[in-house]
mmCIF file as Biopython writes it, N, C-alpha, C and O atoms, coordinates in Angstrom:
data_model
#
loop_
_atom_site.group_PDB
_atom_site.id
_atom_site.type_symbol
_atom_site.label_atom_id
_atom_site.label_alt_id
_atom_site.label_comp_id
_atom_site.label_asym_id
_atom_site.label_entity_id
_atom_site.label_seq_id
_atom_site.pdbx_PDB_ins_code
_atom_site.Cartn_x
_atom_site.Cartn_y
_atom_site.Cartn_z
_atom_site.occupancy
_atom_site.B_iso_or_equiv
_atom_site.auth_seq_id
_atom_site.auth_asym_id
_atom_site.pdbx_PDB_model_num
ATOM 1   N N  . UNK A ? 1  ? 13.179  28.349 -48.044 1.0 0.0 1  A 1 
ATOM 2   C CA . UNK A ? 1  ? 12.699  27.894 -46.753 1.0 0.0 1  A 1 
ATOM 3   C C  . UNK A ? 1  ? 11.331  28.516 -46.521 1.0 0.0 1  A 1 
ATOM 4   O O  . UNK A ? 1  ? 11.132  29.706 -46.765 1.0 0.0 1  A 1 
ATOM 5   N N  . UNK A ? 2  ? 10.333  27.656 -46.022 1.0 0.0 2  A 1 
ATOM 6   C CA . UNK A ? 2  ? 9.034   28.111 -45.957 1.0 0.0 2  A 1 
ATOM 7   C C  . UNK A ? 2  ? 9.338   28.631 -44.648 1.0 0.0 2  A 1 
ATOM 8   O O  . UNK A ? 2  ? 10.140  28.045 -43.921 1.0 0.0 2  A 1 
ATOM 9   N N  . UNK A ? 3  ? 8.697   29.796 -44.262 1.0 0.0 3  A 1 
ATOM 10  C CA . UNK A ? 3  ? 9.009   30.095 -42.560 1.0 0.0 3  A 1 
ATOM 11  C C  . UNK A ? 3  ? 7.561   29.690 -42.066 1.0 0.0 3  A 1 
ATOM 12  O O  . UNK A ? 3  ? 7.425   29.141 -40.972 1.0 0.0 3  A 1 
ATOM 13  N N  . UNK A ? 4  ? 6.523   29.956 -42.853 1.0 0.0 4  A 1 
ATOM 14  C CA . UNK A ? 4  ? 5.206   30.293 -42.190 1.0 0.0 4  A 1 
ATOM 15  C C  . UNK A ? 4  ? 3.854   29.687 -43.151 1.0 0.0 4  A 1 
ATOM 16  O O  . UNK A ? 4  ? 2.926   30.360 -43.600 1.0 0.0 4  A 1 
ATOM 17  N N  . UNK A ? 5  ? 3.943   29.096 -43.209 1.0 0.0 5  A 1 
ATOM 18  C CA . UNK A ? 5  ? 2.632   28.350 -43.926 1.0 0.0 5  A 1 
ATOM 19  C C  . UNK A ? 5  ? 1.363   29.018 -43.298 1.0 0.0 5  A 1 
ATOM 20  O O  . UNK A ? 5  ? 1.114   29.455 -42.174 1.0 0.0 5  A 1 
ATOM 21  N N  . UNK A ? 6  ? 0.444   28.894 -44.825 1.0 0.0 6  A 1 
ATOM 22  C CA . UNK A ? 6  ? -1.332  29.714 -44.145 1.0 0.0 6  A 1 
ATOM 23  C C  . UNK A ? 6  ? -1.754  29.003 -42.876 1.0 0.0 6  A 1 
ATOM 24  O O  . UNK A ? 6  ? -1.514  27.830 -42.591 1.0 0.0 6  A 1 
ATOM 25  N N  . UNK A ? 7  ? -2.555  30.074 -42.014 1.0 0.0 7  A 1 
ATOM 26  C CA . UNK A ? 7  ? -3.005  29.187 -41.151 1.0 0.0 7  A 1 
ATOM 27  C C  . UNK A ? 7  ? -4.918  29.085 -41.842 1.0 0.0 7  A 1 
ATOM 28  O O  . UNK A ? 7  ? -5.606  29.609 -42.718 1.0 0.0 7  A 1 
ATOM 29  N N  . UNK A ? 8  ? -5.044  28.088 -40.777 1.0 0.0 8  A 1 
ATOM 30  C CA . UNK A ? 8  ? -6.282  27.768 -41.047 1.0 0.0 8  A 1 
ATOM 31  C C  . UNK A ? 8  ? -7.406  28.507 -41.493 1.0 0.0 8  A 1 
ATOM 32  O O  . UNK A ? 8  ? -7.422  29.670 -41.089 1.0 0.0 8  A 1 
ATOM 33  N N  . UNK A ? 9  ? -8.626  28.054 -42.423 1.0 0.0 9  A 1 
ATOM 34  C CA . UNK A ? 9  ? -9.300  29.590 -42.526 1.0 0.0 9  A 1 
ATOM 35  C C  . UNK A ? 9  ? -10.686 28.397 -43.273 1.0 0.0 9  A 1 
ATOM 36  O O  . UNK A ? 9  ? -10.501 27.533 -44.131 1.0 0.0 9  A 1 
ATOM 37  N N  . UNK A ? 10 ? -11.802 28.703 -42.689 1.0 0.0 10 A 1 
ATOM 38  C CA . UNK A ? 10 ? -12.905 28.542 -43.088 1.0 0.0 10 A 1 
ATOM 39  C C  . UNK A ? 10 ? -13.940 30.021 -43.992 1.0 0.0 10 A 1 
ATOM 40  O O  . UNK A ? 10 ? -14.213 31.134 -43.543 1.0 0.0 10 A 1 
ATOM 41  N N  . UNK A ? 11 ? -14.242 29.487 -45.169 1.0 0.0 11 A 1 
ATOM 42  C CA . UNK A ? 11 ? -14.621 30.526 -46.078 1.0 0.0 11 A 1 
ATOM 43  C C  . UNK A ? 11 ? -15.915 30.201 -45.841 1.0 0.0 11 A 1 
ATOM 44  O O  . UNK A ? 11 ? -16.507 29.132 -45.991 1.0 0.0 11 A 1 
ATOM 45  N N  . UNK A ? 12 ? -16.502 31.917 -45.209 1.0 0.0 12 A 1 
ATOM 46  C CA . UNK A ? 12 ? -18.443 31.950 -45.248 1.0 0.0 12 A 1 
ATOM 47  C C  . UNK A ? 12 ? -18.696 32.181 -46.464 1.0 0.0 12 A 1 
ATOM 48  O O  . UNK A ? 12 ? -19.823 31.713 -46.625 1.0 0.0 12 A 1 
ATOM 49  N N  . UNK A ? 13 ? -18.432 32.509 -47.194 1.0 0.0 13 A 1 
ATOM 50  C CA . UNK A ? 13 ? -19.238 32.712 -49.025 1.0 0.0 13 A 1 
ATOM 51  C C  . UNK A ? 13 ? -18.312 32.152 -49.632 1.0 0.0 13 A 1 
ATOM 52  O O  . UNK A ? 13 ? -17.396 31.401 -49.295 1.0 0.0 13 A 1 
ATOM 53  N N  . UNK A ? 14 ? -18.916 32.952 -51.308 1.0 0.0 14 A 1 
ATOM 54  C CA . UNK A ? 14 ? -17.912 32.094 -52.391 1.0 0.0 14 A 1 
ATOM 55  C C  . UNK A ? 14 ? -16.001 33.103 -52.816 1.0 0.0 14 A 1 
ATOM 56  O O  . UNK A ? 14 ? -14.810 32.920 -53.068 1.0 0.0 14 A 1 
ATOM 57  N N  . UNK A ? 15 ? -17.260 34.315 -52.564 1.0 0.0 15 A 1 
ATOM 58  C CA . UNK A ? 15 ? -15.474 35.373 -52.080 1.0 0.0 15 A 1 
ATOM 59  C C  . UNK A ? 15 ? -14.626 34.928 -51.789 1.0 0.0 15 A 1 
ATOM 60  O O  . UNK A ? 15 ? -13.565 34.940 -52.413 1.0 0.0 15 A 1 
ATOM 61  N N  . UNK A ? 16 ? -14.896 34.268 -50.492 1.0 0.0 16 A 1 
ATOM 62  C CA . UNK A ? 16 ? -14.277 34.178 -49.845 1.0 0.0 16 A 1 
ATOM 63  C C  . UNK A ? 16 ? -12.904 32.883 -50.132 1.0 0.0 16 A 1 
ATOM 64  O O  . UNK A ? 16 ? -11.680 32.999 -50.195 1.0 0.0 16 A 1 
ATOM 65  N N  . UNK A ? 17 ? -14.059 31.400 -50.281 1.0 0.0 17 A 1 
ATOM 66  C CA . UNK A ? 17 ? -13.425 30.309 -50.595 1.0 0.0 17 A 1 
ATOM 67  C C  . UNK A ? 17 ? -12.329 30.868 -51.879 1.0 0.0 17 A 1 
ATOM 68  O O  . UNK A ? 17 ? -11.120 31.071 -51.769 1.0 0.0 17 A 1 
ATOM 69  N N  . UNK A ? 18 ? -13.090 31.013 -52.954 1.0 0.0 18 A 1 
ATOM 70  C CA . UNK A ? 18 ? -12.316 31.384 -54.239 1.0 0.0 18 A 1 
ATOM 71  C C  . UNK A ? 18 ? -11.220 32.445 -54.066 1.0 0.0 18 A 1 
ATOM 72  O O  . UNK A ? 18 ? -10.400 32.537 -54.979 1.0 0.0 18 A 1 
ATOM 73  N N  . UNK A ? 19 ? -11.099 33.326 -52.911 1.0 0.0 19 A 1 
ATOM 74  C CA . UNK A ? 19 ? -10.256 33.976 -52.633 1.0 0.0 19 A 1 
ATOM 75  C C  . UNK A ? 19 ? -8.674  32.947 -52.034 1.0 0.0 19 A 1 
ATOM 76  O O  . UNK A ? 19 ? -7.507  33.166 -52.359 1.0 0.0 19 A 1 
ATOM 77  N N  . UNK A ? 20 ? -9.103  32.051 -51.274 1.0 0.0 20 A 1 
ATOM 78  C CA . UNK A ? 20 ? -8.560  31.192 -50.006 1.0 0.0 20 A 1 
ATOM 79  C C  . UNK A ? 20 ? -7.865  30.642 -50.805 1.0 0.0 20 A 1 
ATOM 80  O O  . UNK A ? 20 ? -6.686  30.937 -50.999 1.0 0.0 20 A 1 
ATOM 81  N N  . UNK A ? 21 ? -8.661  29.514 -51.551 1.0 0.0 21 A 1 
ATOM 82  C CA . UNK A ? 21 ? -8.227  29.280 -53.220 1.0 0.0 21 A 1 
ATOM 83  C C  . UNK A ? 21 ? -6.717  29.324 -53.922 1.0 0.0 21 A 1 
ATOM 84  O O  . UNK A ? 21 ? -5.781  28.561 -54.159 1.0 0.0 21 A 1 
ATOM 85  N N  . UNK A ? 22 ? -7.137  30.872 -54.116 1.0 0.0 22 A 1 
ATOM 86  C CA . UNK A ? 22 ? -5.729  31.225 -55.176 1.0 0.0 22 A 1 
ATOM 87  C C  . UNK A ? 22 ? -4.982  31.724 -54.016 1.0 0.0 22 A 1 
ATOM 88  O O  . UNK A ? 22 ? -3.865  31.853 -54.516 1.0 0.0 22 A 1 
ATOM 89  N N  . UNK A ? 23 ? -4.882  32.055 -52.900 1.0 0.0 23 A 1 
ATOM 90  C CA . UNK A ? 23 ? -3.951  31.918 -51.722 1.0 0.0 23 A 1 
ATOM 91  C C  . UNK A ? 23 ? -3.116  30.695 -51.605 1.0 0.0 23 A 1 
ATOM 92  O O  . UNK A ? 23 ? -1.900  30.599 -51.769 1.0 0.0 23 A 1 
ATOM 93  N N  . UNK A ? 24 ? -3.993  29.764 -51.289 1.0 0.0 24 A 1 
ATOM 94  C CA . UNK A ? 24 ? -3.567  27.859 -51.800 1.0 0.0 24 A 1 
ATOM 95  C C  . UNK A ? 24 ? -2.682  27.806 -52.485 1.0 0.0 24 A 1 
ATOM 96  O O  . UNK A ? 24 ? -1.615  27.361 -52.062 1.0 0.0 24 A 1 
ATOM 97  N N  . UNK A ? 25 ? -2.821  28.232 -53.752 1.0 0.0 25 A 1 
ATOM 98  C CA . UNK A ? 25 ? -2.296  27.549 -54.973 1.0 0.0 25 A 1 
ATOM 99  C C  . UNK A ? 25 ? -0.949  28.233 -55.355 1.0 0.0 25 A 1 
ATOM 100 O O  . UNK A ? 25 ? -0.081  27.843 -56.135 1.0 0.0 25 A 1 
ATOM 101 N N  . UNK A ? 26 ? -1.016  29.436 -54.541 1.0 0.0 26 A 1 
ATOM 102 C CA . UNK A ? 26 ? 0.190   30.209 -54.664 1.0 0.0 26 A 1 
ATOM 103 C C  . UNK A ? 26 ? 1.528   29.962 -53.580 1.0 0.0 26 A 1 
ATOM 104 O O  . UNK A ? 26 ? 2.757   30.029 -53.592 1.0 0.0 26 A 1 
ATOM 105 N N  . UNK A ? 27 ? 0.271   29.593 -52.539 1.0 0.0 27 A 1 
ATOM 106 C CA . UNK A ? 27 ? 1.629   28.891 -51.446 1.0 0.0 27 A 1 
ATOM 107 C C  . UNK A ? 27 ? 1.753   27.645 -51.880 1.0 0.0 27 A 1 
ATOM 108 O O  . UNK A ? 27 ? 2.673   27.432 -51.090 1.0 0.0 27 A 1 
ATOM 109 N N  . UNK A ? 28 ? 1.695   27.087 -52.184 1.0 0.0 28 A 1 
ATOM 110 C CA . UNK A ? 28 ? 1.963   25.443 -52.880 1.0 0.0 28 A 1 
ATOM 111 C C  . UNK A ? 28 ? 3.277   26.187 -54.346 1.0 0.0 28 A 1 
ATOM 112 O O  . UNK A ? 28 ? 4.423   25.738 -54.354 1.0 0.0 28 A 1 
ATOM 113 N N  . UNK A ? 29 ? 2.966   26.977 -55.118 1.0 0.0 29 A 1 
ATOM 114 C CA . UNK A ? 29 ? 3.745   26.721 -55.839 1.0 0.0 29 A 1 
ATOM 115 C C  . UNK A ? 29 ? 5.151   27.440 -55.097 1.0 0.0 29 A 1 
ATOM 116 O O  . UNK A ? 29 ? 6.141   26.760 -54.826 1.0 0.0 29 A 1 
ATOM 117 N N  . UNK A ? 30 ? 5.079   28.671 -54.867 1.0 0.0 30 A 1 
ATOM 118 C CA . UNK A ? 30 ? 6.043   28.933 -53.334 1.0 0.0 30 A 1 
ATOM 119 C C  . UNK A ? 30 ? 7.029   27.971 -52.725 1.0 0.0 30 A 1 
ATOM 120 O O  . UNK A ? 30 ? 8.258   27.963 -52.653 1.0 0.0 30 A 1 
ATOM 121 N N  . UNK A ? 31 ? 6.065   27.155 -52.309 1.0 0.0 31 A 1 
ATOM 122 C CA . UNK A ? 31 ? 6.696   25.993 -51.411 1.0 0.0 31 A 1 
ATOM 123 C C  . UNK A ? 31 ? 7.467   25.004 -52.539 1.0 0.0 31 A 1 
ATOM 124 O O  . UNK A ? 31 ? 8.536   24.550 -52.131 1.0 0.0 31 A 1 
ATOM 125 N N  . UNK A ? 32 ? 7.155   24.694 -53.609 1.0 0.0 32 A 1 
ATOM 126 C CA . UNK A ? 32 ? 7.764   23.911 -54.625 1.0 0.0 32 A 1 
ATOM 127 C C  . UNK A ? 32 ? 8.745   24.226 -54.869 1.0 0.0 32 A 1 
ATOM 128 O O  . UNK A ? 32 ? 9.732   23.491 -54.845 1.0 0.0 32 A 1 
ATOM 129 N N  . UNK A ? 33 ? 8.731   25.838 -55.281 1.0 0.0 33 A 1 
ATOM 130 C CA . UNK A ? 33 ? 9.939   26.684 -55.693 1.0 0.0 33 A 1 
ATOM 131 C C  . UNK A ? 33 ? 10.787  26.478 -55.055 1.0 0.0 33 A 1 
ATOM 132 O O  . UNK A ? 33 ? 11.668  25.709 -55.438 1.0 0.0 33 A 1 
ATOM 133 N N  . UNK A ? 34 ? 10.851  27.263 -53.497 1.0 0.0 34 A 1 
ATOM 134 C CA . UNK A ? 34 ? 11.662  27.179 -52.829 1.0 0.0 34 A 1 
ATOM 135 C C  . UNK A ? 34 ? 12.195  26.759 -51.673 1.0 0.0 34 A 1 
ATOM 136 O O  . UNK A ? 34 ? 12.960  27.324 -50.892 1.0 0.0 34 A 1 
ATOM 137 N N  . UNK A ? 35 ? 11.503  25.283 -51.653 1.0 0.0 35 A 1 
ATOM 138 C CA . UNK A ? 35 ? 11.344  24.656 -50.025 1.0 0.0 35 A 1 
ATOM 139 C C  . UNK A ? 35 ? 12.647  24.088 -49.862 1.0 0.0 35 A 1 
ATOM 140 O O  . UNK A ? 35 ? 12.705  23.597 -48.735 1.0 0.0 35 A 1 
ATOM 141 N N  . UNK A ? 36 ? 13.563  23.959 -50.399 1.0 0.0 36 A 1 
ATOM 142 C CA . UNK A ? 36 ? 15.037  23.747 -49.988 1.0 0.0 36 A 1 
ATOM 143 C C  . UNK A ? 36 ? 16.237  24.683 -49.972 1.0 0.0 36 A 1 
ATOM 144 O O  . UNK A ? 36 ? 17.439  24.483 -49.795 1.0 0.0 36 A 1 
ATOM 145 N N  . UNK A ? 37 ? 15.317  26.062 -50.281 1.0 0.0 37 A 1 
ATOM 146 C CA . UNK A ? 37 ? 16.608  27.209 -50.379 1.0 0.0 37 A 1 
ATOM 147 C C  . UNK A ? 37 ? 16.952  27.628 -48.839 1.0 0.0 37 A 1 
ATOM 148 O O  . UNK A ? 37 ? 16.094  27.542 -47.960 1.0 0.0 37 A 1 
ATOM 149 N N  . UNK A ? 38 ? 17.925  27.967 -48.652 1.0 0.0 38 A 1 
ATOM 150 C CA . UNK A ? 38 ? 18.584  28.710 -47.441 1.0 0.0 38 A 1 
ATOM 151 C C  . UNK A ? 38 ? 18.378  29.868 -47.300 1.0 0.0 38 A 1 
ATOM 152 O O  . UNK A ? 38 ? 18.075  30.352 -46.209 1.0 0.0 38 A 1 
ATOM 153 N N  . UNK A ? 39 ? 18.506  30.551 -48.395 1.0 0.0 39 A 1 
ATOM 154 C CA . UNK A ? 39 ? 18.913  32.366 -48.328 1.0 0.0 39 A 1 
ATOM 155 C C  . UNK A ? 39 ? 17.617  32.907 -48.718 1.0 0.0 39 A 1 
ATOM 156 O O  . UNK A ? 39 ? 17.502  34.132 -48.677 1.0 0.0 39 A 1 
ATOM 157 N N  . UNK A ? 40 ? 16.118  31.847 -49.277 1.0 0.0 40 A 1 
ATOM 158 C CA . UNK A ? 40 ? 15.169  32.658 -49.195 1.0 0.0 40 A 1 
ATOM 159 C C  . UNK A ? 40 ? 14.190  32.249 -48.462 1.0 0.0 40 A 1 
ATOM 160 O O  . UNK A ? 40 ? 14.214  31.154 -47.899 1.0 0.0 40 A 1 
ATOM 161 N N  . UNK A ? 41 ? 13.057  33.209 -48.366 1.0 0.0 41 A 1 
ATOM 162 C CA . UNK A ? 41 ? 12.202  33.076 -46.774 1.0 0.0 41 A 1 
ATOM 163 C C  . UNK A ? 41 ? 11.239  33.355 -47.664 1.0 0.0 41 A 1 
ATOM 164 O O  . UNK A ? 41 ? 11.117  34.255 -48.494 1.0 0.0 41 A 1 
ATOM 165 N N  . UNK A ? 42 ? 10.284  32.036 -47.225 1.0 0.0 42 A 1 
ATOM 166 C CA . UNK A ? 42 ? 8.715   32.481 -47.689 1.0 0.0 42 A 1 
ATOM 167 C C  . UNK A ? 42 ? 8.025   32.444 -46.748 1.0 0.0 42 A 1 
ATOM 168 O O  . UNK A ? 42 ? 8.042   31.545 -45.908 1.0 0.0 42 A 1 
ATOM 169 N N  . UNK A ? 43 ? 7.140   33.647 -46.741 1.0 0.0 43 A 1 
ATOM 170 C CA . UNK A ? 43 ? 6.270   33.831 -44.970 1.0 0.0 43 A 1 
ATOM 171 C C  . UNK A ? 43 ? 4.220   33.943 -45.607 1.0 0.0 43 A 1 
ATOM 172 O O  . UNK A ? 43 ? 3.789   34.786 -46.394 1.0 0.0 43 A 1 
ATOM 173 N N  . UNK A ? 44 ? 3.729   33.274 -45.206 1.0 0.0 44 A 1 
ATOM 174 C CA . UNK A ? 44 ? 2.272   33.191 -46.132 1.0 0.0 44 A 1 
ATOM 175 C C  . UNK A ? 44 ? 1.636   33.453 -44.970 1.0 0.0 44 A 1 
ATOM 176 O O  . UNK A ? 44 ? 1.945   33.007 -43.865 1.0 0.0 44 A 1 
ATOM 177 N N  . UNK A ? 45 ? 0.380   34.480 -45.337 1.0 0.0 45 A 1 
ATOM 178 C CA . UNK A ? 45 ? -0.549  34.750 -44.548 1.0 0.0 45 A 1 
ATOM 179 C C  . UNK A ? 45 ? -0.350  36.260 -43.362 1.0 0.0 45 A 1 
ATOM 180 O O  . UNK A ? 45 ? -1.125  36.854 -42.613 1.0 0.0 45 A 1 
ATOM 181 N N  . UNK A ? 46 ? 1.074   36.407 -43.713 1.0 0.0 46 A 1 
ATOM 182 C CA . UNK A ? 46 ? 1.494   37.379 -42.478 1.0 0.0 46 A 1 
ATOM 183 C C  . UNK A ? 46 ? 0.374   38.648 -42.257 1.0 0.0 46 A 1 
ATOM 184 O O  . UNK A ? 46 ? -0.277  39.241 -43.118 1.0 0.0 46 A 1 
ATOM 185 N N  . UNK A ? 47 ? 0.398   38.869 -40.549 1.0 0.0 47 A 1 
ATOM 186 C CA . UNK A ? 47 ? -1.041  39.767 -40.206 1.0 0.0 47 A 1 
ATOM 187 C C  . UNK A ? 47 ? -0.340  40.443 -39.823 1.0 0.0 47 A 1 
ATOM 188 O O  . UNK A ? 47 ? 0.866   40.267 -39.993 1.0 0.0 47 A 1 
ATOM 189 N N  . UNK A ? 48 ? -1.053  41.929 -38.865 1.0 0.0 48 A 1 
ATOM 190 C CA . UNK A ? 48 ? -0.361  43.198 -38.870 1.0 0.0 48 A 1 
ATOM 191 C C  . UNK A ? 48 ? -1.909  43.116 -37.854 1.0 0.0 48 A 1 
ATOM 192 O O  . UNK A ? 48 ? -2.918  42.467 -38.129 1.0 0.0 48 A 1 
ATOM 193 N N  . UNK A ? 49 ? -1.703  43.880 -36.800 1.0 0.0 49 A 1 
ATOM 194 C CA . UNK A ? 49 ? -2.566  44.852 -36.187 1.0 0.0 49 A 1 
ATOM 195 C C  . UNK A ? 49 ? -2.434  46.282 -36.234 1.0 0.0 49 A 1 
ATOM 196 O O  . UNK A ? 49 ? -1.380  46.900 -36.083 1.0 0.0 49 A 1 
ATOM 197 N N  . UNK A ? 50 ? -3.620  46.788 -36.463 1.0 0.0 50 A 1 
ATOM 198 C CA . UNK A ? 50 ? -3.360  48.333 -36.672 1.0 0.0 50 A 1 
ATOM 199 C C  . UNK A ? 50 ? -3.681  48.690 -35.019 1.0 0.0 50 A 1 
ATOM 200 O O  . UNK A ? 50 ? -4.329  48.086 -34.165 1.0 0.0 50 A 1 
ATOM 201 N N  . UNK A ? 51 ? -2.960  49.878 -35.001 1.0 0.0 51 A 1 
ATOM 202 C CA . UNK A ? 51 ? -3.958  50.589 -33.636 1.0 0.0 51 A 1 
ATOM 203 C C  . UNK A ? 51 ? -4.866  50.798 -32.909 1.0 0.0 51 A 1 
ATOM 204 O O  . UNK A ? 51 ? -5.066  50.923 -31.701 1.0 0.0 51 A 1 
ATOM 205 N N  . UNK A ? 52 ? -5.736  50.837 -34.380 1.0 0.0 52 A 1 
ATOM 206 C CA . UNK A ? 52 ? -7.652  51.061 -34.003 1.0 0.0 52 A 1 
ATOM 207 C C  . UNK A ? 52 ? -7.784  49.689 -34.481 1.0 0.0 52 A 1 
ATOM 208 O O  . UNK A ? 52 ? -8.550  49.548 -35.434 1.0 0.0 52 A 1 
ATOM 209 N N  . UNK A ? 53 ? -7.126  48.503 -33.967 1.0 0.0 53 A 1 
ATOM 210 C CA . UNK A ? 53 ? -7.497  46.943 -33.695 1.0 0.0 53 A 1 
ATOM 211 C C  . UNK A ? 53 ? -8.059  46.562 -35.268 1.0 0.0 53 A 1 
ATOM 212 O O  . UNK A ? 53 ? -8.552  45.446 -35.430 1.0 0.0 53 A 1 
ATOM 213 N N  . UNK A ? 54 ? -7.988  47.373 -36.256 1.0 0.0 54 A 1 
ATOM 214 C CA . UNK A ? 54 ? -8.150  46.636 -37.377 1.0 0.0 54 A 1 
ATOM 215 C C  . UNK A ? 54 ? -6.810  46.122 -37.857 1.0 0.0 54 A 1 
ATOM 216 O O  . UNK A ? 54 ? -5.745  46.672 -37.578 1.0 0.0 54 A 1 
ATOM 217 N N  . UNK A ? 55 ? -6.984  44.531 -38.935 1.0 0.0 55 A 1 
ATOM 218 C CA . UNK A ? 55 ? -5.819  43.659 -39.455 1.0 0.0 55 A 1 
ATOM 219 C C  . UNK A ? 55 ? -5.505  44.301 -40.689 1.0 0.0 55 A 1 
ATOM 220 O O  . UNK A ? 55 ? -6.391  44.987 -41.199 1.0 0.0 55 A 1 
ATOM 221 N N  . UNK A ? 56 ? -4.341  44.196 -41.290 1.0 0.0 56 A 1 
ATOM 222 C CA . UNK A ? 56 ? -3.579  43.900 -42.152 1.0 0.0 56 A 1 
ATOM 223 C C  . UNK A ? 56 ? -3.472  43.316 -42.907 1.0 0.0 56 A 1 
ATOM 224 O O  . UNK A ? 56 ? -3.298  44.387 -43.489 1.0 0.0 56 A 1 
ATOM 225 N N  . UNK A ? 57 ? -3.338  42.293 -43.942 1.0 0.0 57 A 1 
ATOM 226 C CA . UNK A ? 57 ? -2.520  41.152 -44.347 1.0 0.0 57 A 1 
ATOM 227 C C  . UNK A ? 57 ? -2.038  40.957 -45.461 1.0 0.0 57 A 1 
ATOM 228 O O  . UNK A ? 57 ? -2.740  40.955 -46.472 1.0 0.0 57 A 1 
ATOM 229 N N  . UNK A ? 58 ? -0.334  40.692 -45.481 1.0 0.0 58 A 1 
ATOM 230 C CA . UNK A ? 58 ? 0.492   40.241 -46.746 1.0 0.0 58 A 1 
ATOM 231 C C  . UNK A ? 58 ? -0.190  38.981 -47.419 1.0 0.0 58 A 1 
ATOM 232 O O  . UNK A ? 58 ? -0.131  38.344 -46.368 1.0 0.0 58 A 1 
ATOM 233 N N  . UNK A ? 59 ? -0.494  38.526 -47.862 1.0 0.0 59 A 1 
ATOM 234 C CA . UNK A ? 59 ? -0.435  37.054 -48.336 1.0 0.0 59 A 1 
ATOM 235 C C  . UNK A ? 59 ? 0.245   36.171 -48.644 1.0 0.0 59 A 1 
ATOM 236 O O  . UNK A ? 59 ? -0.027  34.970 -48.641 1.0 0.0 59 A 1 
ATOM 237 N N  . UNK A ? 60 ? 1.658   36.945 -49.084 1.0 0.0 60 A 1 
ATOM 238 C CA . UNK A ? 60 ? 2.857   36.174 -49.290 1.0 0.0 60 A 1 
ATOM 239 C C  . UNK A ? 60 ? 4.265   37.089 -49.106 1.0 0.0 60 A 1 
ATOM 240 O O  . UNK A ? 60 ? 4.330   38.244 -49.528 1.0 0.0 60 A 1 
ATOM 241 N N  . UNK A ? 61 ? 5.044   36.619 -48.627 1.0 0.0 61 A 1 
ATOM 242 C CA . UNK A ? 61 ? 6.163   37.450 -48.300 1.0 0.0 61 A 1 
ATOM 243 C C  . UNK A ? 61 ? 7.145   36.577 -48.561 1.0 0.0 61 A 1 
ATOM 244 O O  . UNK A ? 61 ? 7.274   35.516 -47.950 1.0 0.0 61 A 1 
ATOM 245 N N  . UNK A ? 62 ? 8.228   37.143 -49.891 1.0 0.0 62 A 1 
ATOM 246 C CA . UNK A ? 62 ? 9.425   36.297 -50.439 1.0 0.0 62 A 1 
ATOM 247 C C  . UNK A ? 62 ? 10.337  37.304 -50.062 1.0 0.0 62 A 1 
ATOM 248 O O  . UNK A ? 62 ? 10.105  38.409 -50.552 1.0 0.0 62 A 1 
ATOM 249 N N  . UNK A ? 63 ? 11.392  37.199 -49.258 1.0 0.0 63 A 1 
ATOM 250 C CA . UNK A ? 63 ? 12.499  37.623 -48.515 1.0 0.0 63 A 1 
ATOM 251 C C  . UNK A ? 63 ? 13.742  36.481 -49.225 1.0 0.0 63 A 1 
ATOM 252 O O  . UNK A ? 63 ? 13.746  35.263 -49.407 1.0 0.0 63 A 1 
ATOM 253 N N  . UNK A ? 64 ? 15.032  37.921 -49.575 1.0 0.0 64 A 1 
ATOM 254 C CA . UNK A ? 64 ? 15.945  37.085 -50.043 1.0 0.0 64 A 1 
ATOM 255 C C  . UNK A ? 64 ? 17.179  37.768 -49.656 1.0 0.0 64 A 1 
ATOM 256 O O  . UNK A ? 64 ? 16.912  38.956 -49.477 1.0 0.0 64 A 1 
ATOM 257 N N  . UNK A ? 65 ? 18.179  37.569 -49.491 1.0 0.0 65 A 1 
ATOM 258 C CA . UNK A ? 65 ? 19.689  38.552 -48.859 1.0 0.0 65 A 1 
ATOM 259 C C  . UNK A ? 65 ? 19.961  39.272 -50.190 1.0 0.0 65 A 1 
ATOM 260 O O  . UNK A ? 65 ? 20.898  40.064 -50.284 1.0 0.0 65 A 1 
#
């Protein structure tokens, strides 16, 4: 089960895009894998705030019982 698909994201350089990229291609295969399972959880993109207001971020989170 996908819980959380990437959200949107415009890339200012090539870092960046080519980063976004293989983010893409990893939630796509993710989602192939396991978009009809029950017992596992795929969460893409997950953020975190720190204290001193700086982010976090998982890129992919596979959760299974």
């Amino acid at each position: 089960m996908i819980s959380k698909e990437l959200d949107v994201f415009a890339a200012s350089n090539s870092w960046e895009k080519n980063g976004r990229k293989a983010e893409e291609q990893i939630a796509f295969y993710l989602r192939r894998r396991f978009h009809g399972e029950k017992d596992i959880f795929v969460i893409n993109g997950l953020r975190f705030r720190g204290l001193d207001q700086t982010f976090t971020q998982i890129d992919h989170l596979v959760l299974c019982k």
